[in-house]
C-alpha positions as CSV (number, residue, x, y, z in Angstrom):
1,X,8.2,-13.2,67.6
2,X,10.4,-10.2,68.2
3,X,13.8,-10.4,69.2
4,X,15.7,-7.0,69.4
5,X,18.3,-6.9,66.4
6,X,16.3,-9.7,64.4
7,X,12.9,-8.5,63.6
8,X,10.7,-11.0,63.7
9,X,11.4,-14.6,64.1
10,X,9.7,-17.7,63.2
11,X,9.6,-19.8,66.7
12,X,8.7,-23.0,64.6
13,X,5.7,-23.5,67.1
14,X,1.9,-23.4,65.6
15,X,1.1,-21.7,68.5
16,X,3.4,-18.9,70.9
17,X,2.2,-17.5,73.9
18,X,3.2,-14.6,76.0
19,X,7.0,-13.4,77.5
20,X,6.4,-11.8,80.8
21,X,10.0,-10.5,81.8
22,X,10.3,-9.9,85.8
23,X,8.1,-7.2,87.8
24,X,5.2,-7.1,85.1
25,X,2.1,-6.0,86.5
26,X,-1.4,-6.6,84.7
27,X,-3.9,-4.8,85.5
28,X,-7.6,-6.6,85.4
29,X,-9.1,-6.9,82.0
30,X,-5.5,-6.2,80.4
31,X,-5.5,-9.1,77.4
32,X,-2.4,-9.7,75.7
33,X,-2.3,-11.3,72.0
34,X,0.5,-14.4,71.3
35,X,3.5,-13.8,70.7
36,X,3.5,-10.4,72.7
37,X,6.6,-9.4,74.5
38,X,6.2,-7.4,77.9
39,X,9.9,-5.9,79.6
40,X,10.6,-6.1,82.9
41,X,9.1,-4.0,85.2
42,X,6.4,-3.1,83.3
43,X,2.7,-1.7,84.6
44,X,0.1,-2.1,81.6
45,X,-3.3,-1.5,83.0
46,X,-6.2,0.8,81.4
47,X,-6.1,-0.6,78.3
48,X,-8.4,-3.8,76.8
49,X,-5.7,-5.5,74.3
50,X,-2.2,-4.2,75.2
51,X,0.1,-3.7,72.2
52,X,2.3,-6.8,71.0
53,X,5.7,-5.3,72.1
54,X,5.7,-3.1,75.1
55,X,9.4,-1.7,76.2
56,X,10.9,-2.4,79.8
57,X,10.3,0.1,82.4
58,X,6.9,1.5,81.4
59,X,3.7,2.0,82.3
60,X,0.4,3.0,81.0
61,X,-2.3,1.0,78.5
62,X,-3.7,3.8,76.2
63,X,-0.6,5.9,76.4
64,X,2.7,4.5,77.7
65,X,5.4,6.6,79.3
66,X,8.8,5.4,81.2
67,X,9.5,4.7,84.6
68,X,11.8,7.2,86.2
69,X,13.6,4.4,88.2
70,X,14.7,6.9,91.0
71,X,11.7,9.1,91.4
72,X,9.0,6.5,90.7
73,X,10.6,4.3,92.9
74,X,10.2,1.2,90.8
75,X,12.9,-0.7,93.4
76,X,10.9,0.2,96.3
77,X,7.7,-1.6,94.2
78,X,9.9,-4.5,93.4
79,X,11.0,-4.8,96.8
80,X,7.2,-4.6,98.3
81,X,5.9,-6.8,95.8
82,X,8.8,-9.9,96.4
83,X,7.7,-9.2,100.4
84,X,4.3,-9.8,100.1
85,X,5.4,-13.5,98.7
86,X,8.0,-13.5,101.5
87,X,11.1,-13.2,99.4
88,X,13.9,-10.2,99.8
89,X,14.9,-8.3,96.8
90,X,18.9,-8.6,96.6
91,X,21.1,-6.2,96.3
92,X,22.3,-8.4,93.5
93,X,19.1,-8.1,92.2
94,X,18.5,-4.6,92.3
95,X,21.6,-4.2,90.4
96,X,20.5,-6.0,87.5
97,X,17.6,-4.5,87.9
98,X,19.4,-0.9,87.4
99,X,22.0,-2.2,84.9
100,X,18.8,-3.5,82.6
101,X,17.2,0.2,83.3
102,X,20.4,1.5,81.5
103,X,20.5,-1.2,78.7
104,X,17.1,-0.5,77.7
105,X,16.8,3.6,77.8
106,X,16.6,3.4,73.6
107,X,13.8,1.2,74.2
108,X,12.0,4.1,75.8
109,X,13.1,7.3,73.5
110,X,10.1,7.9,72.0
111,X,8.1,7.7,75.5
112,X,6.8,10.5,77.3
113,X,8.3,10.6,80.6
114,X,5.4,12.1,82.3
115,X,6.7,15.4,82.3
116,X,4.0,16.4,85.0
117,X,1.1,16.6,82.9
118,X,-1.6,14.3,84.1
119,X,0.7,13.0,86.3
120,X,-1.8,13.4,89.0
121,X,-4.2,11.2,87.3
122,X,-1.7,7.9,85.7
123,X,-0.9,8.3,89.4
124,X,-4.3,7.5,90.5
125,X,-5.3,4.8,87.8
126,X,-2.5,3.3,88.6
127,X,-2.8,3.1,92.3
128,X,-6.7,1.8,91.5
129,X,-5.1,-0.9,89.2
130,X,-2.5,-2.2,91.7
131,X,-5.0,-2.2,94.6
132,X,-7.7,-3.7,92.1
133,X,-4.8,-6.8,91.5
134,X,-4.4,-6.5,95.3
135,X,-7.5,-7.6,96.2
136,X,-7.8,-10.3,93.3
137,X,-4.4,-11.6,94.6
138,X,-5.6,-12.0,98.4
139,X,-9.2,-13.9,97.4
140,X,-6.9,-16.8,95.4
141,X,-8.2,-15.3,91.6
């Protein structure tokens, strides 16, 4: 197991499954080995077996590249998401939610940020991933 600052860790446990932090989204087919570490607000989809540690505030499978918090309106996608399972996003929460943003940055450095190139396109897979977990969501899978 990772732990920032430590390198790896031995848990003591013969077998370790998965950290999820909050606001991950899978998309379908998206397997994640033990021991792997996803940060919050996360979108992995596109990709078969998703690397072991994947940054907060990112999305992609094949490629990764960071959530612009303001522009890709990750609060607004929290806050739709907690709806749909009739629970309001907090203003407390959304502040944690920006103050972890801040915290992690370093974690995303060496992303690409999108920078408009295939933006169309992430845009697109992504939309066909959430609506894909959508409609596995609504039928109980």
């Amino acid at each position: 197991m990772l732990v920032e600052g430590f390198d790896q860790l031995d848990s003591g446990m013969l077998k370790l499954r998965r950290f999820l932090a909050d606001h991950v989204t899978l998309g379908i087919g998206v397997h994640l080995n033990g021991g792997a570490v996803v940060g919050a607000s996360s979108n992995i989809f596109g990709v078969h077996f998703a690397p072991k540690t994947i940054p907060p505030f990112t999305r992609g499978g094949e490629v990764f590249r960071k959530h612009r918090i303001q522009s890709m309106s990750m609060i607004d996608v929290a806050r739709n998401v907690m709806a749909r399972r009739k629970v309001a996003l907090s203003s407390e929460q959304e502040e944690v939610l920006r103050a972890v943003f801040a915290l992690t940055r370093s974690d995303r450095a060496k992303l690409d940020d999108g920078g408009g190139r295939d933006e169309a396109a992430l845009r697109r897979a992504e939309g066909e991933a959430i609506r894909a977990f959508d409609l596995v969501e609504a039928s109980g899978g």
